[in-house]
C-alpha positions as a Markdown table, in Angstrom:
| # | Residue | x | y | z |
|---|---|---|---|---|
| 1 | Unk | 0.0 | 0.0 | 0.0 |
| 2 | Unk | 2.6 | 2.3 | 0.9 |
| 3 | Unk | 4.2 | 2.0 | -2.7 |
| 4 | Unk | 0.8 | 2.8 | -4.0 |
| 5 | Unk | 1.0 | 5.8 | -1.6 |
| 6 | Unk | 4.2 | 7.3 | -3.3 |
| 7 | Unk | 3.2 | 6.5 | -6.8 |
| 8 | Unk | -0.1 | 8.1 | -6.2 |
| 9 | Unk | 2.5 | 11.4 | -4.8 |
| 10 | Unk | 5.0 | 10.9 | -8.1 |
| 11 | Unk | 2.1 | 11.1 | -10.3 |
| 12 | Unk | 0.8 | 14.1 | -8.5 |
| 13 | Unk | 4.6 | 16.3 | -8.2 |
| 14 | Unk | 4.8 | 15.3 | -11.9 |
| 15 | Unk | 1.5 | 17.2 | -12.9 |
| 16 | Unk | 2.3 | 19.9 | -10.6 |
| 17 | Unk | 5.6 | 20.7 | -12.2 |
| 18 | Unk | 4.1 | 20.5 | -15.7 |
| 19 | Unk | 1.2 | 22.8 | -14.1 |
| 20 | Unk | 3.9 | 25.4 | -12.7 |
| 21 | Unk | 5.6 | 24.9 | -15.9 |
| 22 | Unk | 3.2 | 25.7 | -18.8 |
| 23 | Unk | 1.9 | 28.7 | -15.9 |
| 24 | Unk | 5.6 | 30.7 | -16.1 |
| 25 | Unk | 5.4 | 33.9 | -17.7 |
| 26 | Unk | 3.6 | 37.1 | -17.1 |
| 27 | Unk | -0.2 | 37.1 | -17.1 |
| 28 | Unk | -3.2 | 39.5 | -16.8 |
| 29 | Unk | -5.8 | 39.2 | -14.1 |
| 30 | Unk | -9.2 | 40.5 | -14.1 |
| 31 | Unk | -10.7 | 39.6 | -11.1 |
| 32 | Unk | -13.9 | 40.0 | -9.2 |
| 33 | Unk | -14.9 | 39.5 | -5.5 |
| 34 | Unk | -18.2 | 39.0 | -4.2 |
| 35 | Unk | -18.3 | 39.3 | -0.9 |
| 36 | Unk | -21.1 | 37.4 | 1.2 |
| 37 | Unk | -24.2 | 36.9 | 1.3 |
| 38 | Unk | -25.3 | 41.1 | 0.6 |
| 39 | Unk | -23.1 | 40.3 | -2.8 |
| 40 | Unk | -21.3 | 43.5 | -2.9 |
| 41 | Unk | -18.6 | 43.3 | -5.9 |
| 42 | Unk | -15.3 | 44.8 | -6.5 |
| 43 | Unk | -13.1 | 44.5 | -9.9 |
| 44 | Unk | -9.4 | 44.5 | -9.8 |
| 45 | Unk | -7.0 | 44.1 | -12.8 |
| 46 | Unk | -3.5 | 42.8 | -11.8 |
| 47 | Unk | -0.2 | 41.7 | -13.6 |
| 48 | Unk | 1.3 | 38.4 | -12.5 |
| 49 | Unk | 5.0 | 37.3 | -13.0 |
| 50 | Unk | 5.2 | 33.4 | -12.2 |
| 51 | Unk | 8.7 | 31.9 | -12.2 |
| 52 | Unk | 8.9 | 28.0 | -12.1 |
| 53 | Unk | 11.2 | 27.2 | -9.1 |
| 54 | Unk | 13.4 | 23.9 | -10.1 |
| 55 | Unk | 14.3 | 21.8 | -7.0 |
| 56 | Unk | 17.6 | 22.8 | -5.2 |
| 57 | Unk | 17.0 | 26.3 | -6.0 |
| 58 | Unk | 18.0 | 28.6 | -3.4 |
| 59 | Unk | 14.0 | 30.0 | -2.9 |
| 60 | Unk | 12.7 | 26.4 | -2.3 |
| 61 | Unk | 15.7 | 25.9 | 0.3 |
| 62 | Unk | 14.5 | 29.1 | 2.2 |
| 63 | Unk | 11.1 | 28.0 | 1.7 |
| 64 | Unk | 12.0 | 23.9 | 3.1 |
| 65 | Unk | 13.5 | 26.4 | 6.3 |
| 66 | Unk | 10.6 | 28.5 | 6.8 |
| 67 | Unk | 8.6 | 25.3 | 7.2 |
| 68 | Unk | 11.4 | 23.3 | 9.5 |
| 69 | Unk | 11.7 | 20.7 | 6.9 |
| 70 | Unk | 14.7 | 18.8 | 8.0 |
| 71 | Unk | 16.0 | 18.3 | 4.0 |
| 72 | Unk | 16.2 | 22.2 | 2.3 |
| 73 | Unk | 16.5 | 20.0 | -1.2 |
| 74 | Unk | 13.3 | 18.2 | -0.7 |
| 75 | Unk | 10.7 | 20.3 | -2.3 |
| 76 | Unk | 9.9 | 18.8 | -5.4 |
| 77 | Unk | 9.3 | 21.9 | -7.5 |
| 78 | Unk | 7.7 | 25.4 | -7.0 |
| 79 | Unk | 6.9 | 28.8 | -8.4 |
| 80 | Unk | 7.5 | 32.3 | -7.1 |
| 81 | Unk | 4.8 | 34.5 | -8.0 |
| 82 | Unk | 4.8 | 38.1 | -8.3 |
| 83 | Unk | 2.2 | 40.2 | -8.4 |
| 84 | Unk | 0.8 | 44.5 | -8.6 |
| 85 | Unk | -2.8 | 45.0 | -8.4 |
| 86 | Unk | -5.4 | 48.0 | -8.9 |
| 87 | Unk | -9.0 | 48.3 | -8.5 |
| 88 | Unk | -10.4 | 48.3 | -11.9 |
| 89 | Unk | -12.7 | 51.3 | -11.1 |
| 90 | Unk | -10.3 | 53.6 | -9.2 |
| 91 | Unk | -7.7 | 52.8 | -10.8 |
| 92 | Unk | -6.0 | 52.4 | -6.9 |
| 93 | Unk | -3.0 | 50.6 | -6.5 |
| 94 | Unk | -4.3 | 47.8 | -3.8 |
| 95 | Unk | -1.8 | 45.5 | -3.3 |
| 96 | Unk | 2.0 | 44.1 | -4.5 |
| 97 | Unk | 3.5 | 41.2 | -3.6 |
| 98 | Unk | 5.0 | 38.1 | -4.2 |
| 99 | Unk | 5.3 | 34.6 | -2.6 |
| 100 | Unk | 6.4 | 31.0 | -3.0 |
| 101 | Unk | 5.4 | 28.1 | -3.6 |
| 102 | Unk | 7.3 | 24.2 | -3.4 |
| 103 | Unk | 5.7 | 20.9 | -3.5 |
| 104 | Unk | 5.9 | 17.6 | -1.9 |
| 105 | Unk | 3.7 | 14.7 | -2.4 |
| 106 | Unk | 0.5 | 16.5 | -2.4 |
| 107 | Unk | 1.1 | 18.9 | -0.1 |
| 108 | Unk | 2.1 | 22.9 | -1.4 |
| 109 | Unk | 4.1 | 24.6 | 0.7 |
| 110 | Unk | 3.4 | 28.6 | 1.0 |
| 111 | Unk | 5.5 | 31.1 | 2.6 |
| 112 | Unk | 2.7 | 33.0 | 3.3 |
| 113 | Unk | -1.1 | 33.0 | 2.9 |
| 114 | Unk | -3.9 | 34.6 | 1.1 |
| 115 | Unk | -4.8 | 36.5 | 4.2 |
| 116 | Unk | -1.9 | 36.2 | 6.6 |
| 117 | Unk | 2.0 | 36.8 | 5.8 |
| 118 | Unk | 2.4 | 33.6 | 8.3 |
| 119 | Unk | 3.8 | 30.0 | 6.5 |
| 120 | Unk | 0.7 | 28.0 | 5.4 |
| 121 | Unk | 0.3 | 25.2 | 3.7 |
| 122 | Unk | -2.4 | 23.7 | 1.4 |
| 123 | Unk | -3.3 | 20.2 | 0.1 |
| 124 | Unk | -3.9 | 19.8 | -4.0 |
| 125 | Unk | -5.4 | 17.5 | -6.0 |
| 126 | Unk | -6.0 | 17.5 | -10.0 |
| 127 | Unk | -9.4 | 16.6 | -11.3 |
| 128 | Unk | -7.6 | 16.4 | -14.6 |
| 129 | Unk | -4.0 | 17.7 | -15.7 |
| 130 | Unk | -5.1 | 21.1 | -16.6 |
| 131 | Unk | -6.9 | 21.8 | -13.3 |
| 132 | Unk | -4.9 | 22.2 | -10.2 |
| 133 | Unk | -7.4 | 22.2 | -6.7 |
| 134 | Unk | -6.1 | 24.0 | -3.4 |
| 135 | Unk | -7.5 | 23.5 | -0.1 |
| 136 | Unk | -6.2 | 26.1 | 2.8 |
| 137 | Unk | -7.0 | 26.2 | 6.2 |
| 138 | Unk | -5.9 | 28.7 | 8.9 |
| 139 | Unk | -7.2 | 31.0 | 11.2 |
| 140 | Unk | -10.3 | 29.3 | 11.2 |
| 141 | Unk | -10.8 | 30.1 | 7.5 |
| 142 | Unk | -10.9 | 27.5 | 4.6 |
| 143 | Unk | -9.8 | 28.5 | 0.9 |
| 144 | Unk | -11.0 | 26.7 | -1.8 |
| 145 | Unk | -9.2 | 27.4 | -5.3 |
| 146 | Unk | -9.1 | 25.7 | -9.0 |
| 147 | Unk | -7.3 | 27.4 | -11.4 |
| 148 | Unk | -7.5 | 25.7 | -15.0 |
| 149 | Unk | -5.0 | 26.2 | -18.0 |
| 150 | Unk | -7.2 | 26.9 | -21.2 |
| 151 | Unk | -4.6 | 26.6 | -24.3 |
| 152 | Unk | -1.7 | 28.4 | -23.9 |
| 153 | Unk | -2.8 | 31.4 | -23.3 |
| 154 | Unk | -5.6 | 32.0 | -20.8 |
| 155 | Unk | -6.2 | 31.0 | -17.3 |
| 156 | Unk | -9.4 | 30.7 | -15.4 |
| 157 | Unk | -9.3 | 30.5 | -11.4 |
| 158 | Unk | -12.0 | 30.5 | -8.5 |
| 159 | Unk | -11.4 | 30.9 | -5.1 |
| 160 | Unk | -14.4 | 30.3 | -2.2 |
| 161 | Unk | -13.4 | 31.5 | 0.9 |
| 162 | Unk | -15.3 | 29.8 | 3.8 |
| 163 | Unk | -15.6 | 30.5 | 8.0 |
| 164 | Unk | -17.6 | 27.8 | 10.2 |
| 165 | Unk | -19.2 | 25.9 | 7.1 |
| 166 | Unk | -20.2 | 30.0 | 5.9 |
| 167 | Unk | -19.4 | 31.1 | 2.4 |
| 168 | Unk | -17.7 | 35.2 | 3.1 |
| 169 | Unk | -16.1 | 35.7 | -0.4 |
| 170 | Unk | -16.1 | 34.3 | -3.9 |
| 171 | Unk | -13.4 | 35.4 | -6.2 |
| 172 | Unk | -13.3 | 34.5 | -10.5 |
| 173 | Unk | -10.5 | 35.7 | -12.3 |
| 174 | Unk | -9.6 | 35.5 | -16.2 |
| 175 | Unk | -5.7 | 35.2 | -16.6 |
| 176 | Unk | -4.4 | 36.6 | -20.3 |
| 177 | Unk | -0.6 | 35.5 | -20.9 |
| 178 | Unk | 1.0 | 39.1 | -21.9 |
């Protein structure tokens, strides 16, 4: 069973390196939030850098560190992503950033989360090998996310953010590679 086990975690680091792979490059995001249940909306419009992280690189070593794995090599893969938002109706810079990413069986390992600059860590799964699932959970709060490669050249993704089996937030967002 065990063998079975680590197959099952080969066949998953495989398709998330392809996933991080055919993902590198520099992509534009029009997102929308809706937040829960009064449905109030806001647009945003951000650029994203993703870099595809090989393993041994000096990012997933900090990254293996920041999460007190004993090996710094044994992330499989990762990404660094990279990112400058504004609200598409303002045109107000809201947010820029970046964070990493590094994988290991089926388990992605974050050096921060979506709403906390704390180390988190998410499980994935893919439906198929164009559609990566994330589950999150910290501070009481669960994120949901499946972001799906369309061609070459778009990107869909949803996140579902959830507190004590309550929907708060749902996010869509059509990527454009630039």
């Amino acid at each position: 069973m065990t063998s079975l086990l680590r197959i099952s975690q080969t066949a998953e680091e495989s398709l998330i390196a392809a996933f991080f792979r055919e993902s590198e490059g520099k992509w534009r995001s029009e997102r929308r939030y809706y937040t829960l249940p009064d449905g109030e909306t806001k647009e945003m419009v951000s650029i994203i850098t993703i870099e595809f992280l090989e393993t041994g690189s000096e990012e997933l070593g900090q990254l293996a560190q920041l999460h007190g794995l004993s090996d710094e090599a044994c992330l499989n893969c990762g990404a660094k992503v990279s990112w400058e938002s504004k609200d598409s109706v303002t045109e107000r810079k809201e947010s820029k950033g970046s964070t990493l990413f590094g994988a290991l069986g089926t388990k992605l390992y974050r050096d921060r989360g979506f709403a906390t600059s704390k180390p988190v860590t998410a499980e994935y799964y893919f439906p198929n090998p164009k559609t990566l699932c994330l589950r999150t959970e910290y501070n009481g709060s669960v994120f949901e996310e499946e972001l799906k490669l369309i061609g070459t050249n778009y990107r869909t993704r949803q996140s579902i953010i959830s507190r004590a089996g309550e929907q708060l937030m749902i996010g869509q967002y059509l990527e454009k590679r630039m």
